[in-house]
C-alpha positions as CSV (number, residue, x, y, z in Angstrom):
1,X,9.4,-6.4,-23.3
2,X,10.1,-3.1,-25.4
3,X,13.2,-0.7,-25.6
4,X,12.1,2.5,-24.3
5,X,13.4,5.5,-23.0
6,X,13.4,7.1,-19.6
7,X,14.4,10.5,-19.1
8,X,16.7,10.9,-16.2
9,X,14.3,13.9,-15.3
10,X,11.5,10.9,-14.7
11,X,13.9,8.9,-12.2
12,X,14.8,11.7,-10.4
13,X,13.0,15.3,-10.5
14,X,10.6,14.6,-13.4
15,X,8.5,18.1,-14.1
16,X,10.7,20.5,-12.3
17,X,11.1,23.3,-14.7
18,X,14.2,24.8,-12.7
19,X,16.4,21.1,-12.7
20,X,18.4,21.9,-15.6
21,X,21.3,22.9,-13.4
22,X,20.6,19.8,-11.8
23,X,20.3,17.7,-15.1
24,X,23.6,19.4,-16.1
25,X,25.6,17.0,-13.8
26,X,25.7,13.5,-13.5
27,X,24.7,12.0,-10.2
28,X,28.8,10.7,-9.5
29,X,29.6,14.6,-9.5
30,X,27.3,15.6,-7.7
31,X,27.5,13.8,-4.3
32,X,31.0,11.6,-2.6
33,X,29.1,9.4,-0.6
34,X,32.4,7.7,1.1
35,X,31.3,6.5,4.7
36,X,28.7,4.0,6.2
37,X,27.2,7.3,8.3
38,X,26.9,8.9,5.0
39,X,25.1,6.1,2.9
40,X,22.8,6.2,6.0
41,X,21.7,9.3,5.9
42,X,21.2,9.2,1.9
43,X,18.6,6.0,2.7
44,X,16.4,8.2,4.5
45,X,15.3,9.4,0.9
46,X,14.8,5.4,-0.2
47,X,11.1,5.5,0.2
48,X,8.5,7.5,-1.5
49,X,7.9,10.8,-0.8
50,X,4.9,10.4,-2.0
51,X,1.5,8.4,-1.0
52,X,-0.5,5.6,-3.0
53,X,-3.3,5.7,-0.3
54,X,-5.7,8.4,-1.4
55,X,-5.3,7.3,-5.3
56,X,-6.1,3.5,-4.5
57,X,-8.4,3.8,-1.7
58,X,-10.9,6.1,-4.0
59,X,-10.7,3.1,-6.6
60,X,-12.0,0.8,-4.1
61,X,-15.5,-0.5,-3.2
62,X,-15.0,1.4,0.1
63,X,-15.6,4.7,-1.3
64,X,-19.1,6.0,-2.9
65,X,-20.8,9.0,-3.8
66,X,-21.4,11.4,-1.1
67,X,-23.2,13.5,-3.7
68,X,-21.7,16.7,-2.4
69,X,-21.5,19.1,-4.9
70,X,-17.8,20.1,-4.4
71,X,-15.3,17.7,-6.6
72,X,-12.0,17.4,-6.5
73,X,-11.1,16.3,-9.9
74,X,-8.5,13.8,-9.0
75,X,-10.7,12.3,-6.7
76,X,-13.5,12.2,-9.4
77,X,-11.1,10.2,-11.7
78,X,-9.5,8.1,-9.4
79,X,-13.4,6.8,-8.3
80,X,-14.0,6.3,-12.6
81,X,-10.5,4.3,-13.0
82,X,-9.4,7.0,-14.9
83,X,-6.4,8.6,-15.8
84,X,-5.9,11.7,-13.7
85,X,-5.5,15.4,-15.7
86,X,-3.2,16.6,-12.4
87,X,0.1,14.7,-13.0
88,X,2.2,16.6,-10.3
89,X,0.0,17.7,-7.5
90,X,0.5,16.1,-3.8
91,X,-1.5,12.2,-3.7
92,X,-1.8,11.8,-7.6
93,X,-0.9,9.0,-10.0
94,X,2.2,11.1,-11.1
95,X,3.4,11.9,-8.1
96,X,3.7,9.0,-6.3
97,X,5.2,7.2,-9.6
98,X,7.9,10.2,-9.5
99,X,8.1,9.5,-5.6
100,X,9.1,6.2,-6.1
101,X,11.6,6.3,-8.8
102,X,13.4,9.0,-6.6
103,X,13.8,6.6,-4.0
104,X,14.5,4.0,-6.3
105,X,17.4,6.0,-8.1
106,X,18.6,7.0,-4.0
107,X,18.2,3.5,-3.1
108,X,21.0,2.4,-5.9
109,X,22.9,5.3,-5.5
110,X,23.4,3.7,-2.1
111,X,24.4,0.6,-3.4
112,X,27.0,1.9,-5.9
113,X,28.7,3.7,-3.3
114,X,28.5,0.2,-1.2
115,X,30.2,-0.9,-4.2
116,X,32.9,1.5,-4.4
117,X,33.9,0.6,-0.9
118,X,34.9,-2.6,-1.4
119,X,31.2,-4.6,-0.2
120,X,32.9,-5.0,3.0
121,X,30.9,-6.7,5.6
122,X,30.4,-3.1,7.7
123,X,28.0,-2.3,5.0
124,X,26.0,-5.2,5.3
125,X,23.2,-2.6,7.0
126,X,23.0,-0.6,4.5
127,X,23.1,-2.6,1.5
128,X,20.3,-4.9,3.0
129,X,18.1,-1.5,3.5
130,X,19.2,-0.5,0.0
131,X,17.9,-3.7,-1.6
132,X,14.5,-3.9,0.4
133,X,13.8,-0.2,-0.4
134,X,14.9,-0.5,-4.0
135,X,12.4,-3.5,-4.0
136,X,9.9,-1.9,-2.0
137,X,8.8,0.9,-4.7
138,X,9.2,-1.3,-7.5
139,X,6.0,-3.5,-6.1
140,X,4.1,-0.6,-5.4
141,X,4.8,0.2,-9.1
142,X,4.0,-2.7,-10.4
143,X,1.4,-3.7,-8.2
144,X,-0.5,-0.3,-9.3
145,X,0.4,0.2,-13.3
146,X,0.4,-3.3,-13.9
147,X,-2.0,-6.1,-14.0
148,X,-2.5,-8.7,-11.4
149,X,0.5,-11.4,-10.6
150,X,-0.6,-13.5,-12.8
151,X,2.0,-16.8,-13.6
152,X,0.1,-18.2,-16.8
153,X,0.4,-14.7,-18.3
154,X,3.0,-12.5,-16.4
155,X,5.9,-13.2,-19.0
156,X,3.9,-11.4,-21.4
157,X,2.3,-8.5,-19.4
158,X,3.2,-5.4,-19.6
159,X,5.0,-4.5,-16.2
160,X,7.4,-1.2,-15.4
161,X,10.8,-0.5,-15.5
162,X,12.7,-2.0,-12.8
163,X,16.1,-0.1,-12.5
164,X,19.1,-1.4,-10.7
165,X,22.2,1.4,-11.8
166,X,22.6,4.8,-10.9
167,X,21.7,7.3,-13.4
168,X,25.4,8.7,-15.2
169,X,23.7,10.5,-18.3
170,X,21.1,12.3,-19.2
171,X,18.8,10.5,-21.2
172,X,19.2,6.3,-21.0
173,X,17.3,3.7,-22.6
174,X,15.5,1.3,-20.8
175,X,13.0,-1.6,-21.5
176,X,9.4,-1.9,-20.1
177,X,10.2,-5.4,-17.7
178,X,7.2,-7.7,-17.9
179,X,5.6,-8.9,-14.3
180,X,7.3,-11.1,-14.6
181,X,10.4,-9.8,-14.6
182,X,9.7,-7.8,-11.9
183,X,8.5,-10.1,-9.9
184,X,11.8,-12.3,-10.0
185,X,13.7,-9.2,-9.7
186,X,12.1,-7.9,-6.6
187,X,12.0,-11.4,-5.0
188,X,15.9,-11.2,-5.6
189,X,16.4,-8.2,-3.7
190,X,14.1,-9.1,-1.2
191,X,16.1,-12.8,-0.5
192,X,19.2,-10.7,-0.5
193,X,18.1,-7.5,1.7
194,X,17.0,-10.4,4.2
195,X,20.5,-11.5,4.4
196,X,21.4,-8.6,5.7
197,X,19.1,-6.4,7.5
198,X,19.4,-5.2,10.5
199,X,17.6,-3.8,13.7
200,X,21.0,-1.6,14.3
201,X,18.8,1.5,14.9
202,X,18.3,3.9,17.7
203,X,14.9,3.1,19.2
204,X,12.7,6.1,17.9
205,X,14.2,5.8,14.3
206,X,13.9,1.7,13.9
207,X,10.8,2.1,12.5
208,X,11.1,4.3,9.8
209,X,13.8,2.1,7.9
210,X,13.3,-1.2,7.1
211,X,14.3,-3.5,10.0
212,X,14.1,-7.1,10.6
213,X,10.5,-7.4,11.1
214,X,9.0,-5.0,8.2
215,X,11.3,-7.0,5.7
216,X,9.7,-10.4,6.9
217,X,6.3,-8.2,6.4
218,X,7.6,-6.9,3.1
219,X,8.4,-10.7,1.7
220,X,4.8,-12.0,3.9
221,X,2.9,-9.4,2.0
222,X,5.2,-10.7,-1.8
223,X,4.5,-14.4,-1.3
224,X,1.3,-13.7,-0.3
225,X,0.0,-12.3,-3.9
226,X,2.4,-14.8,-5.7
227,X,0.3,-17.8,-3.8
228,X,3.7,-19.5,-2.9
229,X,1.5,-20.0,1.1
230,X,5.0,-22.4,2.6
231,X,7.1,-18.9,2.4
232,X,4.2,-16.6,4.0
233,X,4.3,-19.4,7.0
234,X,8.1,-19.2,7.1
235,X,7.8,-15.3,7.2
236,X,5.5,-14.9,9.6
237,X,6.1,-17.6,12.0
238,X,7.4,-15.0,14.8
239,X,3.7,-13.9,15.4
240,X,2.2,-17.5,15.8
241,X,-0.6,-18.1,16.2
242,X,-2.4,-16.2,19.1
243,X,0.0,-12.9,18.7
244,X,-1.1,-11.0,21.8
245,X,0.1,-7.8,22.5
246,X,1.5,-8.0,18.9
247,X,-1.4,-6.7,16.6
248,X,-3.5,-3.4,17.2
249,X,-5.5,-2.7,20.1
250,X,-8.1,-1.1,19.2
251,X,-9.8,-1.0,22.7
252,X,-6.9,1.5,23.8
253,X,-6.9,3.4,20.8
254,X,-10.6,4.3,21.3
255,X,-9.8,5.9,24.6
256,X,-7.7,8.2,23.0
257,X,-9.4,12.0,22.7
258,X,-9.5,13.3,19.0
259,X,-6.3,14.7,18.8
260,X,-4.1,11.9,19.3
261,X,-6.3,9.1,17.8
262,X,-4.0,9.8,14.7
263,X,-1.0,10.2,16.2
264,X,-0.7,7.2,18.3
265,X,-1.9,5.5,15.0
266,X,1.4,5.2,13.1
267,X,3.8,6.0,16.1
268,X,6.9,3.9,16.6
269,X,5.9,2.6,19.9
270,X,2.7,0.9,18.7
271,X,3.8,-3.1,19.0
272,X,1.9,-3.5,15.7
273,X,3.7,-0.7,13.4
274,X,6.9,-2.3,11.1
275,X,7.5,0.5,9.2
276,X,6.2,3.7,8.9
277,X,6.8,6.5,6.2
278,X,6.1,10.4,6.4
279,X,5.1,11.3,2.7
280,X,4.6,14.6,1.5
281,X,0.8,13.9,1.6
282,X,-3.0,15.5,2.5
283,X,-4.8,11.6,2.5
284,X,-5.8,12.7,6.0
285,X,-7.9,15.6,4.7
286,X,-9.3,13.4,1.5
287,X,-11.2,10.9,4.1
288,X,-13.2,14.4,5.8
289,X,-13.6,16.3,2.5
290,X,-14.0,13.9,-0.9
291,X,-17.4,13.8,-2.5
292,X,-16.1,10.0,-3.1
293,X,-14.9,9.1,0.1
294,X,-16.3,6.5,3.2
295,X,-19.9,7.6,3.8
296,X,-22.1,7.1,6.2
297,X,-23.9,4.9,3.8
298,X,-21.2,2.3,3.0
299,X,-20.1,2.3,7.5
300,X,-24.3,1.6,8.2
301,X,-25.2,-1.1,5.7
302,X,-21.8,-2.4,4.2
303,X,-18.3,-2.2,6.1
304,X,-18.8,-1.6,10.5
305,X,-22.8,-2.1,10.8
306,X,-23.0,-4.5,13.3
307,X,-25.3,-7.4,11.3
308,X,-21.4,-7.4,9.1
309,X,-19.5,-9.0,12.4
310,X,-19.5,-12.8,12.5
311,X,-20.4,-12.3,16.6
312,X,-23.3,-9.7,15.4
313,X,-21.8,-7.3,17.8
314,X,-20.8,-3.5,17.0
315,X,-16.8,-3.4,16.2
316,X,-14.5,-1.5,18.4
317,X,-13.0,0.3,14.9
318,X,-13.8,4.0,16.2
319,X,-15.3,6.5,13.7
320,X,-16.3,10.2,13.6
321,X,-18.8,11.6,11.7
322,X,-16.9,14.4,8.9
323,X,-17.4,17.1,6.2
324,X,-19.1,20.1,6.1
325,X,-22.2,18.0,5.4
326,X,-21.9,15.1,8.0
327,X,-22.0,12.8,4.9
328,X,-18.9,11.2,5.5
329,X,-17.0,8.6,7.9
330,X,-13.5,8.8,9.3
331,X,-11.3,6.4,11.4
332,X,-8.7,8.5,12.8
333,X,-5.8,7.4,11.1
334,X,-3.3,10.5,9.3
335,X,-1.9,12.9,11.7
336,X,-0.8,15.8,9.3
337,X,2.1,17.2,10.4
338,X,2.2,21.2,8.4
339,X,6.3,22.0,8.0
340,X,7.0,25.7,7.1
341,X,9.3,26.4,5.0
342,X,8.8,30.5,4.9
343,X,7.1,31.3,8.5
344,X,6.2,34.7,7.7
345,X,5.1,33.8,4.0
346,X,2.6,31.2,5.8
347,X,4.1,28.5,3.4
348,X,5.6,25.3,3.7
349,X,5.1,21.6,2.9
350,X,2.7,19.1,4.6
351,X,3.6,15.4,5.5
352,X,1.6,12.7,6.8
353,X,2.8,9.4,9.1
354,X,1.4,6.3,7.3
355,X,2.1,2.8,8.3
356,X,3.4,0.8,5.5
357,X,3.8,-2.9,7.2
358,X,2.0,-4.0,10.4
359,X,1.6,-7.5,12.4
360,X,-2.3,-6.8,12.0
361,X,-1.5,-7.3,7.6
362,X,1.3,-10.6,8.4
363,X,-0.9,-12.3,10.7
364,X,-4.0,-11.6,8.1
365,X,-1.6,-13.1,5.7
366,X,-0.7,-16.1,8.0
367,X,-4.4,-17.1,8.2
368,X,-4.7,-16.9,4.8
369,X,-1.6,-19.4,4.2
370,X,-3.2,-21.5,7.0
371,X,-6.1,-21.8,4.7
372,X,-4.6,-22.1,1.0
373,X,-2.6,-25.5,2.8
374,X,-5.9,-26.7,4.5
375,X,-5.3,-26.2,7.9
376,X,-8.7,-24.8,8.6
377,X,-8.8,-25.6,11.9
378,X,-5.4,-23.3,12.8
379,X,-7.4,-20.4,11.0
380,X,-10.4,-20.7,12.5
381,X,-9.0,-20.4,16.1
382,X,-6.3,-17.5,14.7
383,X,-9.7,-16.1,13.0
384,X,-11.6,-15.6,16.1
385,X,-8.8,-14.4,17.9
386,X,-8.5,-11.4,15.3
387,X,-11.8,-10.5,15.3
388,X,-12.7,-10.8,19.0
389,X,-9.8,-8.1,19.8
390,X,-11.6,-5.7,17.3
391,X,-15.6,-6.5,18.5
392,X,-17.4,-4.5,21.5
393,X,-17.9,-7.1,24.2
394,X,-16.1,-10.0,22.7
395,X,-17.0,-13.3,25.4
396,X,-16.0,-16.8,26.2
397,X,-19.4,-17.4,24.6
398,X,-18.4,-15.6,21.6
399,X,-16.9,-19.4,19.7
400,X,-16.2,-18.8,15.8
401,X,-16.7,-22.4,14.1
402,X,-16.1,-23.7,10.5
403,X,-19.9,-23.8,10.1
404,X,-20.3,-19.9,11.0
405,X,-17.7,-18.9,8.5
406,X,-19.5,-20.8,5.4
407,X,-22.9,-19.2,6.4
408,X,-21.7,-16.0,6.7
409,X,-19.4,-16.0,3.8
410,X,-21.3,-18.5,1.5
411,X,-19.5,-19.2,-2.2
412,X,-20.9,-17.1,-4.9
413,X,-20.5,-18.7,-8.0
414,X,-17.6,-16.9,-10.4
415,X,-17.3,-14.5,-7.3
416,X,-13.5,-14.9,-5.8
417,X,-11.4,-15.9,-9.0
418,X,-7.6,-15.6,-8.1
419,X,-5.0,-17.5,-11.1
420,X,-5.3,-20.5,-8.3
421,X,-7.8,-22.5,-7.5
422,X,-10.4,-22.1,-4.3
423,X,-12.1,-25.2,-2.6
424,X,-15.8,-24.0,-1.6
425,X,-14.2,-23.9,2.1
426,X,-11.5,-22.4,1.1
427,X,-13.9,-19.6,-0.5
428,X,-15.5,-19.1,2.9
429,X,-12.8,-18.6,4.6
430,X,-10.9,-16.1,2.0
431,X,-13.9,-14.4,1.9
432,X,-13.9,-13.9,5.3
433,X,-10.3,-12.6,5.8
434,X,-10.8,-10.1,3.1
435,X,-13.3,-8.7,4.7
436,X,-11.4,-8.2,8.3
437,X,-8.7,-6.8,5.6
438,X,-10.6,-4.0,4.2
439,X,-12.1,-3.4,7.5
440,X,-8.7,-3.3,8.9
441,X,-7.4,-1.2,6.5
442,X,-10.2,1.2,5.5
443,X,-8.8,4.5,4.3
444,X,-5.4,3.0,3.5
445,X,-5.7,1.7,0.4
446,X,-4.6,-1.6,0.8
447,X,-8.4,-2.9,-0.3
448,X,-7.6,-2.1,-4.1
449,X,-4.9,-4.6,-3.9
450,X,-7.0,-7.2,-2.9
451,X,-9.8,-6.1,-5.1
452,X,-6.9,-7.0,-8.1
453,X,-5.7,-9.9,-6.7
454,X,-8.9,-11.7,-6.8
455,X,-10.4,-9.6,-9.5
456,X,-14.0,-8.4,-7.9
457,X,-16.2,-6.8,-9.9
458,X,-17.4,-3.5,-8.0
459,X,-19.4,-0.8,-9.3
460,X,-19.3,3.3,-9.1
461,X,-22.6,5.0,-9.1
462,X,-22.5,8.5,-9.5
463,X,-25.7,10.9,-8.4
464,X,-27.0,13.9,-8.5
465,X,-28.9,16.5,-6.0
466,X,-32.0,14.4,-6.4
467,X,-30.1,10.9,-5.7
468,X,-30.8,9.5,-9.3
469,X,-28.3,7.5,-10.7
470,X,-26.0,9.9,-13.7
471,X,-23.2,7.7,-14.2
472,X,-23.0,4.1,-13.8
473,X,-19.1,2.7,-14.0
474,X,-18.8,-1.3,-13.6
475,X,-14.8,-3.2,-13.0
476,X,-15.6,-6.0,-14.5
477,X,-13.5,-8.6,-14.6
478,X,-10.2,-8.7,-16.3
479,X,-11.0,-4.7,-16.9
480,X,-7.9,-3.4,-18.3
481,X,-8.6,-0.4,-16.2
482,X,-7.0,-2.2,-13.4
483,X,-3.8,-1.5,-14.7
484,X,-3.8,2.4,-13.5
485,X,-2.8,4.3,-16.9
486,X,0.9,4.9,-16.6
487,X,1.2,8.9,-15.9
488,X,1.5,11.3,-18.7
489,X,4.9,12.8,-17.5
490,X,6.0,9.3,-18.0
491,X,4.5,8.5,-21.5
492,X,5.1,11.1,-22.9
493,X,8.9,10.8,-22.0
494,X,8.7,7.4,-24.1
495,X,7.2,5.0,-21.6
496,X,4.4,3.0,-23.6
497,X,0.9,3.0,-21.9
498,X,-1.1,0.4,-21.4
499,X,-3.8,-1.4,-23.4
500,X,-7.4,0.6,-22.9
């Protein structure tokens, strides 16, 4: 742990040249937030304007080399595990870690104002969404600038600041928390926020707060990378364990045409969506137009081609061929929604709908808890009930046994090495849930995380025109590079980097 300073600009509107007005006044001046409607409206800004998905999905083994020869910088980096050159631009490493320590420093302005009127038990909404969101970015911080949850070493390792106060002056001092310090203070604010969260929400806005459900999502998804498997039963216990009509149908959403594919992706109404955010974002447009990206390469021999389904069957998981040179694969999932701020100017911000917790991630989770406590049988039948709703033709005939799962998924020595220990069965079946994971989740990310978690090694090949090999980039394991460099805007306002 180490004393360091944070300038308020980095909480709240870090690289704006024309914030000095701004700056001039502390927060308490700015804004009376003295009503329950009003400490409402102020969480709408709680979570990130600002997207993860096209920086961590680019550092995954879902993405390769396309070998178009348009680059988009960022993109290039991101694929290398490098630190990006663009701190401020929409869907980079600065900008999301700016995104999220806005709605950090909203979510505890919320809960001073709470504070100031009296705590009383009308408030109890609010201060639960305050808490979850406050501990919401502070995982996605620390799950991306920091290394893996690791309990043998997280006392010591390096993790971010995790800020609980209001920002009253203009420059404040602040120490680096290790993981595991965060860790402890994000499970606090998660036990707490659960005390008090609410579904109290008109219908169409339930989902874009945190509610009941996405905070039993939010503490699945916690417990889940801490390995504690009794509380990611507990959380997810709703679903059981054949959730029908509560995970994603992917037989209906292939009979959607092409424009709403994406829209019925992340909308409320889908049973499966918990929470859903509208970043200021362009992922949608880095899936169709990355030179490292989802090709046509990785969906034929690695990720959807049929011999990869346990029922060697094609998967429902609709694609599209895209880019100017067909070399790349999308799943409709971003709809882009283009607000103008200047009609006649042309100009104007874009935002993107991204789910953020589904029951297709808890009840992934759940198996996974099923298996780290031995209860194989449980997850096999949950297993099979997963992937038959996402495989073409999935029949009576179609029976997923024990013995499948270790011959598909067979133990690679030194392959799978979370900070716990795996049985050889256990193995198998992790294996195999990872897999439906990233296939669940391509384009979103969410395989980087599990990539850390159990520290694969993958490997980036870059090519030229010809298709030879120009640069070959290995994660090995423990690679320090898995700690995403902490942004420049942010080290160079004090904030020490991490070890290379």
């Amino acid at each position: 742990m180490r004393n360091i300073k944070i300038a308020l600009s980095l909480l709240m509107l870090i690289g704006v040249s024309s914030c000095d007005d701004f700056l001039s006044e502390v927060p308490d001046n700015r804004l009376q937030i003295d009503s329950p409607e009003k400490i409402s409206e102020l969480l709408a800004d709680a979570y990130p304007d600002g997207s993860y998905i096209s920086i961590t999905e680019s550092m995954t083994d879902n993405v390769s080399d396309n070998k178009s020869s348009l680059v988009n910088i960022n993109n290039e980096q991101s694929f290398n595990w490098e630190l990006q050159d663009d701190q401020s631009g929409r869907d980079t490493q600065g900008y999301y870690w700016n995104a999220a320590y806005k709605a950090i420093a909203t979510a505890n302005e919320a809960l001073a104002a709470i504070r100031k009127l009296g705590d009383t038990p009308n408030l109890n909404p609010q201060k639960g969404e305050a808490l979850l969101a406050r501990a919401y970015s502070h995982f996605m911080l620390v799950s991306i600038w920091s290394n893996r949850y690791n309990p043998a070493t997280a006392a010591t390792d390096l993790g971010i600041p995790y800020v609980t106060e209001p920002e009253t002056v203009l420059v404040a001092n602040y120490k680096r928390n290790s993981v595991k310090e965060v860790f402890d203070l994000v499970e606090s604010d998660i036990q707490e926020g659960l005390k008090y969260v609410t579904n109290d929400y008109r219908t169409d806005y339930l989902k874009y707060h945190f509610n009941k459900e996405a905070a039993k999502a939010f503490a699945a998804r916690f417990y889940t990378v801490k390995g504690d498997w009794k509380r990611v039963l507990e959380f997810t216990e709703g679903l059981g364990n054949k959730p029908v009509g509560k995970i994603r149908d992917w037989l209906a959403y292939t009979a959607y045409d092409f424009p709403n594919k994406p829209i019925e992706y992340a909308k409320h109404t889908q049973p499966t969506n918990l929470l859903i955010g509208s970043p200021s974002s362009i992922c949608g447009r880095a899936t169709r137009f990355n030179r490292f990206a989802f090709t046509r390469a990785k969906e034929r021999d690695e990720i959807l081609g049929s011999q990869t389904n346990i029922f060697n069957k094609n998967w429902l998981i609709d694609i599209s061929i895209q880019g100017a040179s067909g070399a790349n694969v999308a799943v409709y999932k971003f709809n882009e929604y283009f607000k103008y701020t200047n009609l006649t100017a042309q100009i104007g911000l874009p935002y993107t709908g991204v789910v953020l917790f589904s029951n297709d991630e808890m009840f992934l989770n759940r198996i996974e808890a099923h298996v780290m406590t031995n209860q194989l049988d449980i997850a096999t039948s949950e297993l099979e009930y997963f992937l038959g709703t996402r495989t073409v033709g999935y029949a009576a005939s179609d029976v997923l046994t024990k013995e499948k799962v270790y011959a598909k998924y067979p133990v690679i020595a030194d392959e799978y090495t979370p900070f716990y220990a795996l049985t050889p069965e256990q193995t198998s079946f992790v294996k195999a849930i990872t897999e439906a994971r990233r296939r669940e989740f391509l384009h979103e990310g969410q395989r980087w995380f599990d990539i850390k978690r159990f520290n694969l090694v993958i490997e980036h090949n870059t090519y030229n025109s010809q298709g030879q090999v120009t640069r070959k980039n290995v994660l090995v394991k423990d690679d320090k590079r898995r700690a995403v460099q902490i942004p420049l805007n942010a080290s160079n306002n004090g904030i020490e980097k991490n070890p290379r």
